[in-house]
C-alpha positions in Angstrom: -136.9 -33.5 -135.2 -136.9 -36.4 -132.8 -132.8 -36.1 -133.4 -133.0 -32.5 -132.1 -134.6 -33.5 -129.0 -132.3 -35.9 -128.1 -129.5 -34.1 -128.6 -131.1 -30.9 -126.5 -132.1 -33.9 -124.0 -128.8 -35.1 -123.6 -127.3 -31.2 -123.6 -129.7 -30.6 -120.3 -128.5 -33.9 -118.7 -124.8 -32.6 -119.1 -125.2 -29.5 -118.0 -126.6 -31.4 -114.8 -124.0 -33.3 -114.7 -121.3 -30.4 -114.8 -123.2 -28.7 -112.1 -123.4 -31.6 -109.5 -119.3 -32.2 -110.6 -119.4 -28.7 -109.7 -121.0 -29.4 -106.1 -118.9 -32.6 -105.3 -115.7 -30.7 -106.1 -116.6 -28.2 -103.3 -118.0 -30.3 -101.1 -114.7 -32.6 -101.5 -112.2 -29.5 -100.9 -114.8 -29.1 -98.0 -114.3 -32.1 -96.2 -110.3 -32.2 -97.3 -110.3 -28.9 -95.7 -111.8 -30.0 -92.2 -109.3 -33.2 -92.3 -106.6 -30.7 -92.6 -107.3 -28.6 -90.3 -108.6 -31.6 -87.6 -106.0 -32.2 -85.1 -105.0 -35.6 -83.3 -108.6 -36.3 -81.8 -110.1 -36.7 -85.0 -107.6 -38.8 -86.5 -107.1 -41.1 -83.9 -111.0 -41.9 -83.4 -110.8 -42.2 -87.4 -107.8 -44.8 -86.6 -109.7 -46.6 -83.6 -112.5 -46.9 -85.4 -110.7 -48.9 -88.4 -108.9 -50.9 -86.0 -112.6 -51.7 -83.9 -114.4 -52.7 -87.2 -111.2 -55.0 -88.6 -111.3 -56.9 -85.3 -115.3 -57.1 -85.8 -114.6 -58.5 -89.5 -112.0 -60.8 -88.2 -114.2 -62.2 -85.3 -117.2 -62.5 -87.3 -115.7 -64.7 -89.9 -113.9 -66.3 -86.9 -117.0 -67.0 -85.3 -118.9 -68.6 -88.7 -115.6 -70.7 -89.8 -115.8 -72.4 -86.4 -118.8 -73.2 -85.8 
């Protein structure tokens, strides 16, 4: 008996599983889709952002391997 129930456990927690796969896979194609569709705006701000929080990396450890 207490095998069945684990086995039917673990059968629910799949099934879970499968469905919130399910939900990331759409919300991925989602997102893909809007990055597709974005035009230069989006990805420069995506670009200057990157480039803002490098400097900030660099300047921080900068700032703690001087001092």
């Amino acid at each position: 008996m207490a095998l069945d129930t684990a086995v039917a456990r673990l059968e629910v927690q799949v099934e879970k599983l499968e469905q919130d796969m399910t939900e990331l896979k759409q919300d991925v194609k989602a997102i893909r889709a809007k990055l597709d569709k974005a035009d230069g705006s989006i990805m420069m701000l995506m670009v200057v952002g990157s480039i803002c929080a490098t400097l900030g990396a660099v300047l921080a450890k900068f700032i703690t391997w001087k001092f």
